[in-house]
C-alpha positions in Angstrom: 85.1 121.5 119.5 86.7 118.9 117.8 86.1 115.2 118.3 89.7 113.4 118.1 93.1 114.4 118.3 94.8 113.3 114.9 92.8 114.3 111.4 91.8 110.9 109.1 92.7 111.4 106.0 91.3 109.8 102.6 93.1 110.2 99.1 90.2 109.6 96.3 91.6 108.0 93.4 89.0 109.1 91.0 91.7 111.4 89.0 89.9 114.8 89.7 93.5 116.5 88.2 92.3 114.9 85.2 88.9 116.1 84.8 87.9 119.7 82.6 91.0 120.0 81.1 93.4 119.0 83.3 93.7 115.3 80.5 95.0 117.3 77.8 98.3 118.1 79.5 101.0 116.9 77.2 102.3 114.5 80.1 98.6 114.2 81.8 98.8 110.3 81.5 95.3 109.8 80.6 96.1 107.2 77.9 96.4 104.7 80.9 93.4 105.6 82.5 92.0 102.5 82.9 94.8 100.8 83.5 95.8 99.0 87.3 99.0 101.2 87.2 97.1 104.6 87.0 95.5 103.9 90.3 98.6 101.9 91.9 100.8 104.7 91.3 98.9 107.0 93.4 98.3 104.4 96.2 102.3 104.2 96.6 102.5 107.5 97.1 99.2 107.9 99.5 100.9 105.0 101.1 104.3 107.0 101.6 102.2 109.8 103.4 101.1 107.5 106.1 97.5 108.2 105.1 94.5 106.2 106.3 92.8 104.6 102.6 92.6 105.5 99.3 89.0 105.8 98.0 87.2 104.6 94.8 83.5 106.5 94.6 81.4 105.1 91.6 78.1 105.7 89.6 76.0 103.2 87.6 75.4 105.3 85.1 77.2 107.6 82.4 76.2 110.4 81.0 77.5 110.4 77.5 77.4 113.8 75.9 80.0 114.7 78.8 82.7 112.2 77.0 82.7 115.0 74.3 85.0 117.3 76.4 86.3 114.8 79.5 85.7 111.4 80.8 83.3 112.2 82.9 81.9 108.9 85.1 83.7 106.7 83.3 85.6 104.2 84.7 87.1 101.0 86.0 85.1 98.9 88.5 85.8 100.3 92.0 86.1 96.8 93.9 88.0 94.9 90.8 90.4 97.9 91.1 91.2 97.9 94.6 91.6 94.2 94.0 94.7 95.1 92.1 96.1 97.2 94.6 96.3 94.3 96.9 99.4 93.1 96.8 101.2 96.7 95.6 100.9 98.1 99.0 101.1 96.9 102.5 99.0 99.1 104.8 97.1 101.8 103.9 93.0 101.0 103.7 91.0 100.1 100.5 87.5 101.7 100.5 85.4 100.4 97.4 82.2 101.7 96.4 78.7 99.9 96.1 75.3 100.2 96.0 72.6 98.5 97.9 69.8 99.6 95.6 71.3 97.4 93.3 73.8 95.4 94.2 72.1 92.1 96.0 73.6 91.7 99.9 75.0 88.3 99.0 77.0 89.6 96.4 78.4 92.6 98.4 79.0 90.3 102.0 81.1 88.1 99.5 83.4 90.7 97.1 83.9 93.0 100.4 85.2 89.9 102.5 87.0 88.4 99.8 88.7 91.6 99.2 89.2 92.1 103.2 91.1 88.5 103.1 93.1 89.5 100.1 94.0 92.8 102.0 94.9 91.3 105.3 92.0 93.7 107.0 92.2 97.1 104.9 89.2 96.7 102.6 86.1 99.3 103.7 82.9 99.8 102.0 81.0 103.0 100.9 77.5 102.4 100.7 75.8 104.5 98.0 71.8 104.2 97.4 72.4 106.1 93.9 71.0 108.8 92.3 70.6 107.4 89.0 70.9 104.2 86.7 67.9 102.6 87.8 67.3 101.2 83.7 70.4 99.9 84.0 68.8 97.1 86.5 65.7 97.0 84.8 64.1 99.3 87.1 61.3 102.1 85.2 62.1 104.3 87.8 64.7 105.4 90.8 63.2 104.5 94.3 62.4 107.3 96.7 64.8 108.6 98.7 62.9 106.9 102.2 62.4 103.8 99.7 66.1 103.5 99.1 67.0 103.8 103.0 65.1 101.3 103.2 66.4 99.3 101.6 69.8 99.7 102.3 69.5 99.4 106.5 67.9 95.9 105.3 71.0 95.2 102.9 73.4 96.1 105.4 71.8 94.2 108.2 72.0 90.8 105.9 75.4 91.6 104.9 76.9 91.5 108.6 74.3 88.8 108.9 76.5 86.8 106.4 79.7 87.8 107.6 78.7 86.2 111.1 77.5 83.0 109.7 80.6 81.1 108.9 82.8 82.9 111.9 86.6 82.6 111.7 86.5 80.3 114.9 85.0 77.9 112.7 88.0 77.1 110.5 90.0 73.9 112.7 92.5 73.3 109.9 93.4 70.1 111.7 95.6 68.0 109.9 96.5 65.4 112.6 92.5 64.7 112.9 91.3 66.0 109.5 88.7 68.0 110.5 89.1 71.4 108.3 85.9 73.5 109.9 83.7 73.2 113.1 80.3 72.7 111.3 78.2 73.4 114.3 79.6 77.1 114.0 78.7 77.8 110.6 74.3 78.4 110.0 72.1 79.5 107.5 70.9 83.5 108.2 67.4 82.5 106.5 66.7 85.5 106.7 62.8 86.7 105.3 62.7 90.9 105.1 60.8 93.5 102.9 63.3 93.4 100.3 65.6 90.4 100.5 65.2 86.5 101.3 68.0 85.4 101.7 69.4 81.1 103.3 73.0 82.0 103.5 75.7 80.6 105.1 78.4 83.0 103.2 81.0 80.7 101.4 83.8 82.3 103.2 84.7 82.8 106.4 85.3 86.2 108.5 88.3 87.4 108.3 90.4 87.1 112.0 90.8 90.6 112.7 89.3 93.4 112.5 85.8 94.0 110.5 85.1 96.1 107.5 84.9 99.8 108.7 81.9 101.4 106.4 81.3 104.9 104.6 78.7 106.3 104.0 78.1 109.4 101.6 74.5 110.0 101.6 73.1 113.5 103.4 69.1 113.2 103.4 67.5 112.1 106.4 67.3 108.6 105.8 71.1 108.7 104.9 72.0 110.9 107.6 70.5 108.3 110.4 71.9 105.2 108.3 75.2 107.0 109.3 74.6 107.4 112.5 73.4 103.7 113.1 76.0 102.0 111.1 79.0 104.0 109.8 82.3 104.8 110.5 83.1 107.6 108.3 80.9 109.8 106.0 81.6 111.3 102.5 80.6 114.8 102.6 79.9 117.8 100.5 79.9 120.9 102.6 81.3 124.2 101.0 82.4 126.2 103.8 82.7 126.1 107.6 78.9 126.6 108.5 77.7 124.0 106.5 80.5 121.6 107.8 79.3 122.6 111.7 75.2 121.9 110.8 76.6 118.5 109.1 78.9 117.5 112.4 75.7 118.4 114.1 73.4 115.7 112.3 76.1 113.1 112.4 76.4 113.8 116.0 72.8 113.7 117.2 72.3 110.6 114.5 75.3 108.7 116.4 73.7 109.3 119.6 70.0 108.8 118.6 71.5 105.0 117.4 73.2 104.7 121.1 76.8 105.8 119.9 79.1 108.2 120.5 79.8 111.0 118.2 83.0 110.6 117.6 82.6 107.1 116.3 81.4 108.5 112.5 83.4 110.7 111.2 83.2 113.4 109.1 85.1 113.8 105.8 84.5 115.9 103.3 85.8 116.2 99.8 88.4 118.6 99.5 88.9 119.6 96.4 92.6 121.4 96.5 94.1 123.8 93.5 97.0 123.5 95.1 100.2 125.6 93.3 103.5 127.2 94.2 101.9 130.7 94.2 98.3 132.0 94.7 98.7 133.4 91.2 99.6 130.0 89.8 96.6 128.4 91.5 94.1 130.7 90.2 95.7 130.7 86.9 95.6 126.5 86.7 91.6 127.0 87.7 90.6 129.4 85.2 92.6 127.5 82.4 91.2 124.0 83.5 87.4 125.8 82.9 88.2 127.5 80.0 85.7 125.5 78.1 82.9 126.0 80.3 80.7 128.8 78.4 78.9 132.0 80.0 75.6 130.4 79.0 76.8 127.5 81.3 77.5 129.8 84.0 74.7 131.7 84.1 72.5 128.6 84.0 73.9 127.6 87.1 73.7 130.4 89.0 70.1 130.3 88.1 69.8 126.7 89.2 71.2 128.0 92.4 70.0 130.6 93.4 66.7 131.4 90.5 68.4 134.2 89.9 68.2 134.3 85.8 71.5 136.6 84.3 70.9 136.0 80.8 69.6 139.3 79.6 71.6 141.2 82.6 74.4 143.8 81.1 77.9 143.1 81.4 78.4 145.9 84.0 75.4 145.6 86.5 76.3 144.7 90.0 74.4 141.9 91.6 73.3 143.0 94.9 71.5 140.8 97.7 68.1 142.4 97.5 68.0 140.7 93.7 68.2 137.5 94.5 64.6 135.3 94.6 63.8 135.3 98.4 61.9 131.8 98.1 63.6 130.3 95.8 64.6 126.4 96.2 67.2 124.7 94.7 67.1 121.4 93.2 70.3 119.8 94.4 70.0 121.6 97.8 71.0 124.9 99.7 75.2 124.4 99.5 75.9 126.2 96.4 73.5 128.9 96.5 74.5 129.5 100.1 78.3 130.1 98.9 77.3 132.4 95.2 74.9 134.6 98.0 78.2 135.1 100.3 79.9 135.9 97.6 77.0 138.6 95.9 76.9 139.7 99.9 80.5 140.7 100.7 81.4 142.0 96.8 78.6 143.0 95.0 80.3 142.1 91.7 79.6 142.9 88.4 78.1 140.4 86.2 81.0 139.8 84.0 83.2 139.6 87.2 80.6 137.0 88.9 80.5 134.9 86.2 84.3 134.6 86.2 84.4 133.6 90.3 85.7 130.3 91.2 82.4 130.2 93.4 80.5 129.8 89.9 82.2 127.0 89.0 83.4 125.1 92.3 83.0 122.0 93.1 80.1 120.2 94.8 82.9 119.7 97.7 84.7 121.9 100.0 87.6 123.8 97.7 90.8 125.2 98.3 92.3 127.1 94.8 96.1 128.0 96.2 99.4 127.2 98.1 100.0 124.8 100.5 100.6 127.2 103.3 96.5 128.2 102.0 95.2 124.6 102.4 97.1 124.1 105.7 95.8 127.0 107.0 92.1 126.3 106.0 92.3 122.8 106.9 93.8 123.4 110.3 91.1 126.2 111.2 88.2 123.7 110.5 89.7 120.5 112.2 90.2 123.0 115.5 86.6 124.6 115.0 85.2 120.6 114.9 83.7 121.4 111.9 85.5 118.4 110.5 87.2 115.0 111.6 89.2 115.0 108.4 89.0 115.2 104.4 89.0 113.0 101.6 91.8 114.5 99.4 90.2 115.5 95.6 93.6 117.3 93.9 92.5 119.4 90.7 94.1 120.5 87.7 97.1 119.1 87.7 99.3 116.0 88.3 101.5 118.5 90.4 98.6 119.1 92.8 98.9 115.6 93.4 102.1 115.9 94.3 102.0 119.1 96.7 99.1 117.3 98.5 101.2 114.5 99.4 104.6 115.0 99.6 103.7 118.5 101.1 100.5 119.3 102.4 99.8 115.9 104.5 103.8 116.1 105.7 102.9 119.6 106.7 100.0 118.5 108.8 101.9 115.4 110.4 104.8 117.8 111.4 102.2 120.2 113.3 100.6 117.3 114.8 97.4 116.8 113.3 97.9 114.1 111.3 100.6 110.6 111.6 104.0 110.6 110.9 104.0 106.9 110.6 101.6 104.0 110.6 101.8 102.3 114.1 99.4 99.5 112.2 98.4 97.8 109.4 94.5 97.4 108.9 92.3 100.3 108.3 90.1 99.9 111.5 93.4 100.5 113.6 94.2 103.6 111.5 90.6 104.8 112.2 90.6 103.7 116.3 94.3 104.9 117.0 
């Protein structure tokens, strides 16, 4: 059963049509990739569609080899670049990325209200505790996941801590008596924890309106009940409908475990959308936007998915259930293996045909490879099931899926009533609440 009314809706504006090799499009634009204007242009046109933020995730670490084929993780600072969008667009939400396993809280209580100021109320904040780039901050070693959780319920607690110590009330701005701020209203936090000392006050004040909604992105237990204590949205990966449910599940009894209601964090998953004019065209754009990705490649994730190893396996053999490993983990969780075993289970497809499936290669999100009417559909099903609260738009392939998305898909969705057909406000908290 689902939770609200209206679907929130995200647009990420880490160019997924760009990545594999979506760049080497003759009119791709990826010579101004790390320009303001790559990212503004985009905004606009989120902006025209009336939807609720755009969304910069970010890493602290790149893995070079991956830079021989794509750009891979790198990038312009999230926060600096949803600085620049500032004053290019009027109301749609700005949600930055950072992370609190290294980032320190003052830093991130004064760039996130600094850019909440700047945006008159539509910054938000994903919190990340990172997976990786721990010797980029002199660290031997990544934290543990409960380590890192930690951490961050600390981080975050000192951040609103700072927020609240030099409250908006305090500014008098009094000309006639000269008085610019109430003094008594602004106090040191000194706050003394297990990871962070910290005097405070924050050097500016809390913005008058509303606060800084938060994402979250994280789906081990410590991240799951961080969500559920603290966040308004959550960044998830969930391939298919089942997974979505068990994840609406945990969010649920996190919220209420933290005295909240459910409804308060919602759910977004990535959506990665292959969206074309045709079915045909869809599937075509996907297998040409892999066509570097190599049958060794393939079969060593399949293996890293489900231990099932094809490399000596002829061309012809079908794959049935009762040959895949029956206590096999894998590394980066149950998701993927969980969506190649549905597929072995309803096809049981030859070798050469399973290694050609969009399965093999999708993406770590939710994925939609064809028309409009396809995504509308699938995303309309999911909402109604409550499997979902709304997505976090991840266009591949092409510039053009860019353009279906929003001039199409999300226009599609407002007209049946899921989604806004116009903003009734102007700060991301009142998209979220309406």
């Amino acid at each position: 059963m689902k939770l609200r009314d209206k679907l929130c809706i995200g647009m990420s504006l880490a160019p997924t049509w760009l990545s594999n090799e979506g760049w080497r499009a003759p009119h791709s634009g990826i010579e101004g990739l790390y320009s303001a204007d790559f990212a503004l242009e985009v905004a606009q046109q989120a902006e025209a569609a009336n939807l609720d933020f755009v969304f910069r995730p970010d890493t602290t670490a790149l893995p070079v080899p991956v830079l021989e084929q794509s750009f891979g993780f790198s990038s312009l600072d999230s926060t600096l670049m949803m600085a620049a969008l500032v004053r290019e667009t009027r109301r749609i939400g700005l949600v930055t990325t950072m992370s609190t396993t290294f980032a320190p809280p003052f830093t991130i209580a004064r760039q996130m209200m600094s850019l909440h100021w700047m945006s008159r109320g539509r910054a938000g904040l994903n919190v990340v505790t990172g997976l990786q780039g721990n010797e980029n901050f002199g660290l031997d070693e990544m934290p543990s996941s409960p380590a890192r959780y930690a951490r961050a319920t600390e981080c975050l607690d000192v951040v609103q801590k700072l927020w609240n110590s030099f409250p908006a009330t305090a500014l008098k701005l009094d000309r006639a008596s000269g008085q610019y701020a109430d003094t008594a209203q602004i106090a040191p936090i000194d706050h003394h924890g297990a990871h962070f000392d910290v005097a405070g006050p924050l050097m500016i004040p809390a913005f008058p309106g509303p606060r800084v909604p938060l994402m979250q992105a994280g789906a081990s237990v410590g991240g799951v009940a961080l969500a559920g204590r603290s966040a308004d949205m959550v960044f998830g990966q969930t391939l298919d409908m089942a997974s979505a449910l068990k994840a609406r599940e945990r969010l649920s009894d996190a919220a209420l475990a933290a005295g909240r209601r459910p409804e308060a964090v919602r759910l977004l998953p990535g959506l990665s959308l292959y969206l074309a004019d045709t079915r045909e065209e869809a599937r075509a754009m996907f297998v040409a936007n892999h066509l570097r990705v190599t049958d060794a490649q393939r079969i060593a994730r399949v293996k890293e998915s489900l231990g099932l190893d094809l490399t000596d396996w002829p061309e012809d053999r079908r794959i049935h259930p009762e040959d895949l490993p029956q206590d096999y983990t894998a590394p980066r969780g149950p998701a993927h293996g969980d969506l190649l075993r549905g597929v072995i289970t309803a096809q049981t497809p030859r070798v050469a045909e399973f290694l050609q499936a969009p399965e093999i290669l999708a993406s770590v999100h939710w994925q939609v490879i064809g028309t409009v009417d396809d995504a509308f559909d699938t995303i309309a099903a999911w909402f109604e099931a409550g499997a979902i609260d709304g997505f976090v738009a991840l266009p591949g392939g092409s510039r053009h899926a860019v353009d279906l998305t929003l001039n199409h898909l999300v226009p599609r969705l407002a007209a049946a009533g899921l989604f806004r057909s116009r903003y009734s406000g102007d700060t991301l908290l009142h998209h979220l609440e309406e």
